[in-house]
Steps between C-alpha positions, in 0.01 A plus 500: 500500500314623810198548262509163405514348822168705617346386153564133634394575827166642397402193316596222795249748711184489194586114490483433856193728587328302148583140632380644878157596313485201287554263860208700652243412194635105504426495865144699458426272222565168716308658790199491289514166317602343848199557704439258732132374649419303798267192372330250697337161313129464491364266717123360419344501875245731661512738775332493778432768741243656729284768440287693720125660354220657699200362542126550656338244714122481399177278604448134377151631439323802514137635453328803521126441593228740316135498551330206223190719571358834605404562899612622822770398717246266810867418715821463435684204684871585416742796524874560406731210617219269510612116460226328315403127396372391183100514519495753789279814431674818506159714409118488489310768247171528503237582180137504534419524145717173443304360747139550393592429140627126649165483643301588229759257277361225758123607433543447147654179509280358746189606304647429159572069683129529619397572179662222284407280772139563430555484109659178494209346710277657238734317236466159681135525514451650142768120378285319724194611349637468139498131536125516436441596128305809406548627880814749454634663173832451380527900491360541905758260541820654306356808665568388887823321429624860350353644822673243689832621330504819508405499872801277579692738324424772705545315766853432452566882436329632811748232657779659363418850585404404879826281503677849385374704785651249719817547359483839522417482832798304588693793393372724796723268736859586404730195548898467538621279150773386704706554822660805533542831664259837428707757415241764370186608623344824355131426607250535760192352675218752307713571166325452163708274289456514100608210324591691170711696717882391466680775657603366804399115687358454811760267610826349379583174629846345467695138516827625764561134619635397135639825276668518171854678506532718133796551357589569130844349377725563234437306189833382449468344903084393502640262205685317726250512831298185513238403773556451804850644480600620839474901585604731785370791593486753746185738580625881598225457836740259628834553416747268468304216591519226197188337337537217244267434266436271148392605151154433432360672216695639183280741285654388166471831316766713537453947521599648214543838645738360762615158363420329847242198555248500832595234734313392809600337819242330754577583870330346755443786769370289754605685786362820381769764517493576119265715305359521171700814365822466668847570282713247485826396369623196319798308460507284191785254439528555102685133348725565220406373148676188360491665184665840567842584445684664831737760455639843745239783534804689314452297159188640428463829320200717521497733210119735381456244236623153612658241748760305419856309620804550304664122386847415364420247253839423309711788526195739406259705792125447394240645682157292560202671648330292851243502689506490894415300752575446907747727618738516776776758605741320300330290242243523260289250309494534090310373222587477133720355264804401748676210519693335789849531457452851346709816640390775636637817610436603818547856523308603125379798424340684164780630419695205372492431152 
């Protein structure tokens, strides 16, 4: 009898410790099909936000003056931090051989005009004599008129060649294309200048009251920069102090090494306190795009071999790759095939399935 009751004893325990494991799995189980995700519904506006790139202020215009021919330095006019006008002469050379060859140009075209002068009188007087038959023959004058030709000819070659010299000439007085500042000099009065020689100039003459502000932009934002949108930016010589500026120029070809597009500001520098050269930094004020889909920074997984947002699209989790725009702490812009209304979840991650 006492056997039997610790029989009957024995299987209550087995039955209770089976029915404890069997609970355990039921709850496991619903722990697994009942995962819950935080979702937030797709909304189709853009982000904006502000960015911050660096940037190089540089001259509106810029030259840097070689010799057009070869001679020594006569006097140089200018130096380093020179402010120039437009027709002022910076530099005299001086080269003998150019100038005997425009005298002897001269010679030639002076004798070469006295000499069709006298053929043509000869001509006249040969016609005039023609009108008397039997006095001139047609060949004498064919003859004269080809003289006559030929002379005039010459004539207007000599002219060129003379009118050359001049020019070349000219080219011994160094002029200032525009208004600016000298801000090289690596010649002196007495230097031989070679113009073949491209090593270094003799000057450099830049445009500091007007300069161009440089900065290359993101793809994603130069697509959405128009001109004269509004810039700030600050230049590290004077710190915090807040310049505005306007878009001017877009490049329209974007760098395919660093996906960006050159974009150029004009600033007036009228006062003179900034520099070709100087860093700078700019604020740009990126608008969102109508067309892109908003959703939390979290949505977005980044895996090694795509982007994408995990949607909820009746019951079932689908996962559509994106591409990115404007970006804040919180929310990113997305492009692809969304829909407003859709669900996201916020937290995702590659390891759902």
């Amino acid at each position: 009898m006492q056997n039997k009751i610790v029989f009957i004893s024995i299987i209550i325990i087995f039955s209770a410790c089976s029915q404890e494991k069997a609970d355990d799995k039921k709850n496991e189980s619903t722990k697994k099909t009942s995962t819950n995700y935080q979702t937030i519904i797709v909304e189709k506006t853009g982000v904006s936000t502000t960015i911050k790139l660096p940037a190089q202020l540089a001259a509106y215009q810029e030259v840097s003056i070689f010799p057009k021919v070869n001679g020594y330095v006569k006097t140089v006019l200018v130096d380093i931090g020179n402010k120039v006008k437009q027709g002022n002469v910076l530099m005299i050379l001086e080269a003998p051989e150019l100038l005997q060859a425009t005298l002897q140009a001269k010679e030639k075209y002076t004798k070469a005009r006295s000499e069709l002068m006298i053929d043509k009188e000869h001509y006249l007087r040969f016609l005039e004599a023609a009108k008397t038959p039997g006095a001139i023959s047609p060949f004498d004058l064919s003859t004269i008129k080809s003289k006559v030709e030929s002379d005039s000819a010459l004539v207007n070659a000599e002219k060129a060649n003379w009118e050359m010299q001049q020019t070349m000439m000219d080219y011994l007085k160094v002029t200032a294309a525009f208004d600016g500042v000298i801000t090289e000099r690596n010649v002196h009065p007495g230097a031989l200048v070679n113009a073949s020689s491209k090593d270094k100039p003799m000057l450099e003459l830049k445009q500091v009251s007007h300069l161009r502000l440089e900065v290359d932009v993101p793809e994603v934002i130069a697509a959405q920069l128009k001109q004269k949108d509004s810039v700030s930016f600050f230049v590290s010589a004077f710190p915090g102090k807040k310049n505005i500026g306007f878009v001017s120029r877009k490049s329209d070809n974007v760098n395919t090494q660093f996906r960006s597009e050159r974009i150029e500001i004009d600033v007036w520098n009228n006062n003179g306190l900034l520099s070709p050269g100087m860093y700078a930094d700019i604020v740009l004020n990126a608008k969102g795009n109508t067309e892109a889909f908003s959703v939390p920074k979290s949505s977005v997984v980044v895996s090694t071999e795509r982007k994408y947002v995990i949607v909820i699209r009746d019951g079932k989790i689908v996962k559509l790759d994106v591409l990115t725009g404007n970006e804040t702490t919180e929310k990113i812009e997305v492009f692809g095939l969304l829909h407003s209304g859709d669900s996201v979840i916020v937290n995702a991650n590659d390891e759902i399935k």
